[in-house]
C-alpha positions in Angstrom: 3.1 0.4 -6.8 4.7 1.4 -3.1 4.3 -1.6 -0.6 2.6 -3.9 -3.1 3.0 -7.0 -0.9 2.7 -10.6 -2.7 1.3 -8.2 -5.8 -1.8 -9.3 -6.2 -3.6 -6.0 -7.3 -0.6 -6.0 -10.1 -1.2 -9.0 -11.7 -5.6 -8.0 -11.5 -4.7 -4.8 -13.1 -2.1 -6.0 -15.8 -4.7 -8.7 -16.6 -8.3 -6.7 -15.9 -7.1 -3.2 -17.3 -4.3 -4.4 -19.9 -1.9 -2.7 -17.9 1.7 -2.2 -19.8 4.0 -1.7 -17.0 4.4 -1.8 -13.5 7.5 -1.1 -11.2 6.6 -2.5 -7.8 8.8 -1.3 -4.6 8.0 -3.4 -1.3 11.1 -3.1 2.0 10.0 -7.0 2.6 12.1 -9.0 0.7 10.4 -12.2 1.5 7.0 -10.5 -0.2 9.0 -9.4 -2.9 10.4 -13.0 -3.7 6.9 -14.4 -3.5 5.6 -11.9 -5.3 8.5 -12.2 -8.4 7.6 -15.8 -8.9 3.7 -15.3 -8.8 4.5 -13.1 -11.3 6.8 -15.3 -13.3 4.3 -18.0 -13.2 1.7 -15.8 -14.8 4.2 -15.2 -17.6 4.1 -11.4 -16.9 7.8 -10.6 -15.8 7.8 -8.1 -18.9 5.3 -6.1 -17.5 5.6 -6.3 -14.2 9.1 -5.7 -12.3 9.1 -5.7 -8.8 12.1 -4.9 -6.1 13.4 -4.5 -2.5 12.7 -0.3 -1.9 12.0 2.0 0.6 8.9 4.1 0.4 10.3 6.8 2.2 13.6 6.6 -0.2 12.3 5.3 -3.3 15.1 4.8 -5.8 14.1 6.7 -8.4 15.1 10.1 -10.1 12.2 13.2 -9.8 9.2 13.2 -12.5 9.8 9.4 -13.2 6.2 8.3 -13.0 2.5 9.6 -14.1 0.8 7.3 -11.2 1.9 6.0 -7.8 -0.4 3.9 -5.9 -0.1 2.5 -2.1 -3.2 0.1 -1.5 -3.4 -0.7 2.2 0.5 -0.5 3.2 0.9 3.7 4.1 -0.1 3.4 7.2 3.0 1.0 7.9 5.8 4.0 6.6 7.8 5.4 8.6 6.6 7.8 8.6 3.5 8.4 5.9 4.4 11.9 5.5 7.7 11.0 4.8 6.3 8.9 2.2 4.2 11.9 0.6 7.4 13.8 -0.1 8.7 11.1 -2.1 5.8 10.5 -4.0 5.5 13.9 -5.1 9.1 14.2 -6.2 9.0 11.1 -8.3 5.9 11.9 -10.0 5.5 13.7 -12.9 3.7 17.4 -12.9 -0.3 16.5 -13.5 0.8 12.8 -11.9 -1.6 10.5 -9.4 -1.2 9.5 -6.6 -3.5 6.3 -5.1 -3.6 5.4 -1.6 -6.1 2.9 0.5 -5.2 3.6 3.3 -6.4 3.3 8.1 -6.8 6.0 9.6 -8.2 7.3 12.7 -12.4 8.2 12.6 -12.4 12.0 12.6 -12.6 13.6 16.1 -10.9 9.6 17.6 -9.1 10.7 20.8 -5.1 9.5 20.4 -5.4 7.4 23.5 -3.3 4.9 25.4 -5.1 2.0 23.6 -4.6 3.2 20.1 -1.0 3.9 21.1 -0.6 0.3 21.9 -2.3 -1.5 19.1 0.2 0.5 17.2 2.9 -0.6 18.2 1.5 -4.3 18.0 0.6 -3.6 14.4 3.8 -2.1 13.3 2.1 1.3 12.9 4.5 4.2 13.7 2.4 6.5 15.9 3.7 9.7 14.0 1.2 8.4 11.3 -2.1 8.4 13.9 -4.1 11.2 12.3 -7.8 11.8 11.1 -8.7 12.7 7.5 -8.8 16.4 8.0 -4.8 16.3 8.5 -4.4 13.6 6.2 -5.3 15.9 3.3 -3.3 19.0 5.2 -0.1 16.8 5.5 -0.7 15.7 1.7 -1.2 20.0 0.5 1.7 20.7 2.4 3.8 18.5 -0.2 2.4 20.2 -3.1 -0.6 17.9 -3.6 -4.0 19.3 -5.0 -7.4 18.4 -5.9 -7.4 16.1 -2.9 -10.2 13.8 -2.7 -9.9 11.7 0.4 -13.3 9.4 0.6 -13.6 6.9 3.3 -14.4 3.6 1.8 -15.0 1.6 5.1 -18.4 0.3 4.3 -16.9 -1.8 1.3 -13.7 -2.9 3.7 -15.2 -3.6 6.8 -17.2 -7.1 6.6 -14.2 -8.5 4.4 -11.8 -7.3 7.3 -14.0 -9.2 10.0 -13.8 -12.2 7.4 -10.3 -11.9 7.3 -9.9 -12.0 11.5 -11.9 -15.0 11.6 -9.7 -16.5 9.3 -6.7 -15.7 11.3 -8.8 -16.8 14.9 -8.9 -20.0 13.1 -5.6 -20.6 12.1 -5.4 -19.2 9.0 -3.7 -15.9 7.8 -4.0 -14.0 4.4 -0.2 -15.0 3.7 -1.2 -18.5 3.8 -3.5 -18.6 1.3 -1.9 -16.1 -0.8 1.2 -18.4 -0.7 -0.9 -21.5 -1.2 -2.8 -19.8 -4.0 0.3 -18.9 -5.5 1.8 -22.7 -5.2 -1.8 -23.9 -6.9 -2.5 -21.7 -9.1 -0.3 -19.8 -11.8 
């Protein structure tokens, strides 16, 4: 799991899906300290091992894994395609790879706004593209039966639930990290 932040959908899918192992790679290493002793808590450190990584350099020898998953963090790589190379080296011949991922509405013009809430949002700009290149960028690093599906319906209303939290004071960390002092 590339960029799995406090590793939340880790522990869900260890518990929900039975899971048996999970390597987690995140640069942050605040997130990745956070996330280790969320993990701990939950009495899931066998399962679950999670470490400071690049996704543009992950440390790991070709063919290592059958799945790869980036939920909601790709968009942050510098660059994504960069990322795309190293996920297909790493995984194993037939292997998945996962990613939730922004991007642009088909036919968006690249525009001086855009350019700037990119930069505000940590977004490299080499990674502003539509779908259509999306899947281009992901066959010309030797991926196939592409099925890129925008799930924006289902993400939207929690996203404007999530900025209203944040107008208010509160951010996602914050209750992640006070969910993770509460509960186990």
């Amino acid at each position: 799991d590339v960029g799995f932040g406090f590793a939340e959908q880790d522990l869900l899918w260890v518990r929900e899906n039975n899971v048996s192992s999970i390597i987690g790679l995140n640069t942050t290493e605040l997130q990745v300290e956070i996330a280790q002793e969320r993990v701990a808590k939950a009495g899931l450190s066998d399962r679950i091992k999670l470490q400071v990584g690049s996704a543009t350099q992950i440390p790991f020898s070709e063919n290592s894994f059958d799945k790869l998953t980036a939920l909601e963090c790709a968009f942050h790589f510098d660059t994504r395609e960069d990322f795309f190379a190293e996920a297909f080296r790493v995984l194993q011949p037939g292997g998945r790879l996962a990613i939730a991922d922004c991007l642009p509405r088909v036919g968006r013009e690249i525009n001086f706004w855009l350019r700037v809430n990119s930069k505000k949002m940590c977004i490299p700009f080499a990674n502003q593209y539509d779908r259509h290149t999306y899947v281009e960028k992901l066959k010309k690093h030797g991926f196939v039966n592409i099925q890129a599906l925008s799930i924006s319906e289902y993400v939207w209303p929690a996203m404007v639930h999530y900025f209203a939290q944040i107008s208010q004071g509160i951010s996602k960390h914050d209750l992640v990290i006070d969910l993770q002092k509460d509960n186990p």
